[in-house]
C-alpha positions in Angstrom: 66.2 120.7 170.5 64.3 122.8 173.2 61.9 125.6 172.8 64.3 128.2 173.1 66.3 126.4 170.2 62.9 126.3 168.3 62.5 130.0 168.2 65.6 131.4 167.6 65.9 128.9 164.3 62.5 130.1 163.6 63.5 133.5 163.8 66.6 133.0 161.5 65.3 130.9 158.9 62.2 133.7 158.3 64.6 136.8 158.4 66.7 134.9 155.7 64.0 134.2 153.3 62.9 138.2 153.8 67.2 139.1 153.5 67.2 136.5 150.5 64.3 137.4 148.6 64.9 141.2 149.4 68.5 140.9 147.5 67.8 138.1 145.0 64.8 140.6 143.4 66.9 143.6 143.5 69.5 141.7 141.8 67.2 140.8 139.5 65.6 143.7 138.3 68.7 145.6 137.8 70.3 142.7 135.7 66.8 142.3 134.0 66.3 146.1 132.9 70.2 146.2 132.2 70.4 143.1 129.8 66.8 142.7 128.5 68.4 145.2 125.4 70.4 142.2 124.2 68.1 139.5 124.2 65.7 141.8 122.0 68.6 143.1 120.0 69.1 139.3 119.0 65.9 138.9 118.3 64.7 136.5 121.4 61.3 136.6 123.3 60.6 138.0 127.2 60.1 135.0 127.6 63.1 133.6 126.8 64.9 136.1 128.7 63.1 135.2 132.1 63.6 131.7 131.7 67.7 133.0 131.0 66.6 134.9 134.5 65.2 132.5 136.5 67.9 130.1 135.5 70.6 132.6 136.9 69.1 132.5 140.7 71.4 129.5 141.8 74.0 131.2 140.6 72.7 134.8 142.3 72.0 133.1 145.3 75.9 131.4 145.5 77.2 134.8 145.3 74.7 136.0 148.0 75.0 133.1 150.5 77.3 134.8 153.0 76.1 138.2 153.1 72.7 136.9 153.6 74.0 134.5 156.6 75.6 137.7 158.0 72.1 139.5 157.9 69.6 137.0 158.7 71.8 136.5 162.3 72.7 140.1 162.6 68.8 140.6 162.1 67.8 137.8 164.5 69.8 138.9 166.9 69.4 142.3 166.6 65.3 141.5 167.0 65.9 139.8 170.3 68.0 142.8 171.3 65.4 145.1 170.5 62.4 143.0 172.1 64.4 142.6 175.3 63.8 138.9 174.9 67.9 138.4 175.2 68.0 140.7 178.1 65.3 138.5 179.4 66.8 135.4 178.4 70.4 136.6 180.3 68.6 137.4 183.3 67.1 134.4 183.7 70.7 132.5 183.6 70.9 131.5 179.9 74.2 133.0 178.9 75.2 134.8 175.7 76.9 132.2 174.1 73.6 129.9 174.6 71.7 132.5 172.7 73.9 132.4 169.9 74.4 128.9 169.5 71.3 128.3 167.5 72.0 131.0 165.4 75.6 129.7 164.3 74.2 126.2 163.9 71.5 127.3 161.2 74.2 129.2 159.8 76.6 126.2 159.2 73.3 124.2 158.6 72.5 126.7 155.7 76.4 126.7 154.2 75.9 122.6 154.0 72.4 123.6 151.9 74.5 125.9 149.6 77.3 123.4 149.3 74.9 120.5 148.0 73.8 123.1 145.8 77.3 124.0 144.8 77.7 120.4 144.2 74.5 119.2 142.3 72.3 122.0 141.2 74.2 125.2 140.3 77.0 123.1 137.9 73.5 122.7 135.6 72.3 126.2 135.8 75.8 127.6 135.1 76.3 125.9 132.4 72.7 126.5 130.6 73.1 130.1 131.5 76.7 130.5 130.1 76.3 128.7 127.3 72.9 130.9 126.5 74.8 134.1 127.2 78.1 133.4 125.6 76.7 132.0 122.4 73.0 133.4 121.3 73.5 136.8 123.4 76.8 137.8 123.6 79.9 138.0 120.6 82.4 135.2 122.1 86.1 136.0 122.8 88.2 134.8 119.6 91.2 133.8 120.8 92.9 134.3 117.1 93.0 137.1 115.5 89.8 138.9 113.8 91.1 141.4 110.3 88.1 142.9 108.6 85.4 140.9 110.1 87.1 137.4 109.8 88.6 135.3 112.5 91.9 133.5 111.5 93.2 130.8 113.9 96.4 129.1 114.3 95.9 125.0 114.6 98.6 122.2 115.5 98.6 121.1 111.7 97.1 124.7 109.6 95.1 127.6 109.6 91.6 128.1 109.9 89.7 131.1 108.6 86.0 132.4 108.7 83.3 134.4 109.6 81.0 133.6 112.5 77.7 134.1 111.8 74.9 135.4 113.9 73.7 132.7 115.6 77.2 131.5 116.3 76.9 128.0 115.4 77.9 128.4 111.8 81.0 129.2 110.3 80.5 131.5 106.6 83.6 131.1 104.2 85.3 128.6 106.4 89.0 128.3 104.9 91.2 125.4 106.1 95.0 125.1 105.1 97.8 122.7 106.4 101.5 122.6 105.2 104.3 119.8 106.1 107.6 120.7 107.8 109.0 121.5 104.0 106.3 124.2 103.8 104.3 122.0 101.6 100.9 122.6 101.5 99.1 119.3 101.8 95.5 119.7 102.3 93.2 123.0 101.2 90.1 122.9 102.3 87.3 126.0 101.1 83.3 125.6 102.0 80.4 127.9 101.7 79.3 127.1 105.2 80.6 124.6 108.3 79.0 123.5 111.6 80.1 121.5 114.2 78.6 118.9 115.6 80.5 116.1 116.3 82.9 116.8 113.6 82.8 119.2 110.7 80.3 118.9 108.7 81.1 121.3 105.3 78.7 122.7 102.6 79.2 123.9 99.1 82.9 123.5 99.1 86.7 122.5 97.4 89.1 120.3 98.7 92.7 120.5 97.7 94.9 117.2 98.7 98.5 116.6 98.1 98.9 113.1 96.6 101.8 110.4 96.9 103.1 111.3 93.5 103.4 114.9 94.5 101.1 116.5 92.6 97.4 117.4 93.6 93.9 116.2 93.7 91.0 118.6 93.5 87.3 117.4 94.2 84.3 119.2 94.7 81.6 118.5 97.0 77.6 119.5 98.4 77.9 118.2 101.6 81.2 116.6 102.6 82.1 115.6 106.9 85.6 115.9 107.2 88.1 115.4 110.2 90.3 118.5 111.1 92.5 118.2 114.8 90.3 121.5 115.9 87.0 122.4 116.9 85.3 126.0 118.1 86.2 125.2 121.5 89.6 126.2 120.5 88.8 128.7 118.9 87.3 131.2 121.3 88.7 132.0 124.6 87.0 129.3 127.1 84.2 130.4 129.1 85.4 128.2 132.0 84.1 129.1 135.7 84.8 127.2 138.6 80.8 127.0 139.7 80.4 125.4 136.0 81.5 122.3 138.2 80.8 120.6 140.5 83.0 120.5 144.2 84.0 116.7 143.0 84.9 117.5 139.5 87.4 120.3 141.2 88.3 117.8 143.6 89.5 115.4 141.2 90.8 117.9 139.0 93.0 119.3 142.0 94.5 116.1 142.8 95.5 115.7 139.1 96.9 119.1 138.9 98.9 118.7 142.1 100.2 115.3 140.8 101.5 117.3 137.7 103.0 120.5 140.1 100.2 122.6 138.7 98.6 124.6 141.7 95.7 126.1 139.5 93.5 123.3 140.3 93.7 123.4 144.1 93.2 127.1 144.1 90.1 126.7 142.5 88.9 124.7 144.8 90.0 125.9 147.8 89.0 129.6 146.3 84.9 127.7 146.1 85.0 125.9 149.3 86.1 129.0 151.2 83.7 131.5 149.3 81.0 129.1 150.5 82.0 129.5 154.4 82.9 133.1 154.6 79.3 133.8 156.1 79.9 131.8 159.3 83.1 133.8 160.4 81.9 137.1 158.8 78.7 136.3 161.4 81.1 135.2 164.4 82.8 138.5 164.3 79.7 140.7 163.4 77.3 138.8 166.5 80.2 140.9 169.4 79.6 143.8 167.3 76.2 144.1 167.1 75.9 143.3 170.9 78.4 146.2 171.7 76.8 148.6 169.0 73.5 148.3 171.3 75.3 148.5 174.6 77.3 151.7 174.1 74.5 153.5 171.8 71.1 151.6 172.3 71.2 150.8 168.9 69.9 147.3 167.4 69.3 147.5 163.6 69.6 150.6 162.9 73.3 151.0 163.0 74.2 147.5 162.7 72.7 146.6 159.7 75.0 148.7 157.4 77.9 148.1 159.6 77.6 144.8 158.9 77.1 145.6 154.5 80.2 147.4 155.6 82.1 144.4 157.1 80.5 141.9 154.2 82.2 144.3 151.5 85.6 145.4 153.4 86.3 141.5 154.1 85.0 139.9 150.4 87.6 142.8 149.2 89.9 141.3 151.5 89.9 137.8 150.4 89.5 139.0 146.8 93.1 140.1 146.9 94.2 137.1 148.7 93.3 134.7 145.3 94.9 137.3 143.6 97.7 136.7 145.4 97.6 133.5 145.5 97.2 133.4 142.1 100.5 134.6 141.8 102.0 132.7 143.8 102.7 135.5 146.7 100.5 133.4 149.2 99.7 129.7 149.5 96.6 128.2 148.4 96.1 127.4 152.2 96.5 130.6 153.9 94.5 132.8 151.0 91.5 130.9 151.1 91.4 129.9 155.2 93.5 133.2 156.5 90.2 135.2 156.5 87.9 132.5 158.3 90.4 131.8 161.1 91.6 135.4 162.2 87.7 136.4 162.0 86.7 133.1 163.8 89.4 134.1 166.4 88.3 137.2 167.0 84.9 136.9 167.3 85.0 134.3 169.6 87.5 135.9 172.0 85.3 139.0 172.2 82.0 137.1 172.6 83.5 135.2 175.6 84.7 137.7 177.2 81.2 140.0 176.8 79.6 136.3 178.0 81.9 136.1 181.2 81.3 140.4 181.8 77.3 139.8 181.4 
């Protein structure tokens, strides 16, 4: 790596921690000032809420990893163009795609950074945060059916009834009842209060069992752990994510899915991997522009700055609707995660030859 190299990764790297800490504090406070209400309306510290916070910045930084690429080059090069140090550096036979080079390299060097964090450290965070927010903070999804304040839920073998409480991890007035294919109720089951951990572990209760003979057995109990089919993972709609796991977990999960014709595996994956590289093309494309932004209007930043927010947004909306489509089956897994990346990879490097060959 030469000197020239040197500088311009220099340059990069330093206008992407100003681009990333810039965004990631923003993001921050607004989410902070927004959501700090809840935390104190469930009766948790500050300072459990900026551990919840600071928790959330893998996650933040994921979703800000190609927009900030786009920036930190656009800004680099935008620097250089306002300096006249790549005038200079054209003049003195280095051409324009030599310039660039670097730039596109710490971009690809930075998407393999945020794919070992996709890989190792966000899973954790995700997880912690999700589970904090869907749990202590935030009323879960049922996903039976909730009549004056309790939650009835359809199993394989009964019905399971009860109140959640307010730290959602015990269940008030738990009712269980199963019946055989006659309609014959075999097994009642009434507590106090349940938990889960492990298995059900009841309080304060009745059960009601259906004996050989054909008649019933009622016993009381304190404290009683009993084996039912469900737990409150079924009960609530999941809170599943792909960044809750890792790139090999969806890996693995793909291949099984695709084994079983299921395509919902592979579009998850593909749908991450492609997320993660949207800031190299996005910068491709975006490097030509810039450059002709300052040539027909002598403009560096000033202009290209939010025409690049501009091209960030127009093109994440883009590929947005290609999952959805893909989604529904309208497009292939292939061409809605890749069809982006390729046409803006294309383009961009057509029109930065062809300024390199007219320099």
């Amino acid at each position: 790596m030469n000197l020239l190299d040197r500088y311009i990764f220099r340059q990069f790297f330093w206008n992407l921690l100003m681009v990333l800490g810039g965004l990631l504090s923003l993001y921050l406070l607004i989410d902070f000032f927004e959501q700090i209400d809840r935390f104190t309306e469930k009766g948790q510290t500050i300072g459990f809420a900026l551990r919840f916070f600071i928790m959330k910045i893998p996650g933040i930084y994921y979703q800000l990893s190609p927009v900030s690429i786009l920036l930190a080059g656009i800004i680099t090069l935008g620097i250089l163009n306002h300096n006249r140090e790549a005038m200079a550096l054209n003049a003195g036979g280095i051409s324009l795609v030599r310039i660039i080079a670097p730039v596109v390299l710490a971009s690809l060097l930075l998407t393999m950074l945020t794919m070992a964090m996709a890989q190792w450290l966000l899973p954790i965070t995700t997880s912690k945060t999700n589970k904090i927010w869907y749990t202590i903070i935030k009323e879960p999804t049922t996903s039976g059916i909730v009549q004056a304040g309790r939650i009835f839920y359809r199993g394989s073998e009964g019905i399971y009834s009860f109140r959640l409480s307010k730290d959602n991890n015990t269940y008030q007035g738990l009712i269980y009842s199963a019946w055989d294919d006659k309609h014959t109720l075999t097994n009642f089951l009434t507590a106090e209060q349940g938990r889960y951990e492990g298995g059900w572990h009841l309080n304060n209760g009745l059960q009601k069992s259906l004996t050989q003979q054909g008649g019933y057995a009622i016993t009381t109990f304190d404290e009683r752990q009993v084996h039912l089919k469900e737990g409150p993972e079924e009960f609530f709609a999941p809170i599943f994510r792909a960044d809750e796991h890792s790139l090999t977990f969806l890996w693995h999960r793909a291949k099984k899915a695709r084994q079983e014709g299921i395509m919902t595996g592979i579009l998850d994956l593909y749908a991450r991997l492609s997320f993660i590289f949207l800031g190299i093309p996005l910068l491709i494309f975006a490097i030509p522009l810039t450059i002709h932004v300052h040539q027909r209007w002598g403009r560096d930043l000033t202009v290209a700055i939010p025409l690049s927010c501009c091209l960030a947004f127009v093109f994440w909306g883009i590929w947005s609707t290609l999952q959805s489509m893909a989604q529904t089956g309208v497009l292939g897994p292939m061409a809605a995660a890749w069809s982006i990346h390729c046409g803006l990879t294309f383009l961009g490097t057509v029109w930065t030859f062809r300024m390199n060959q007219g320099g």
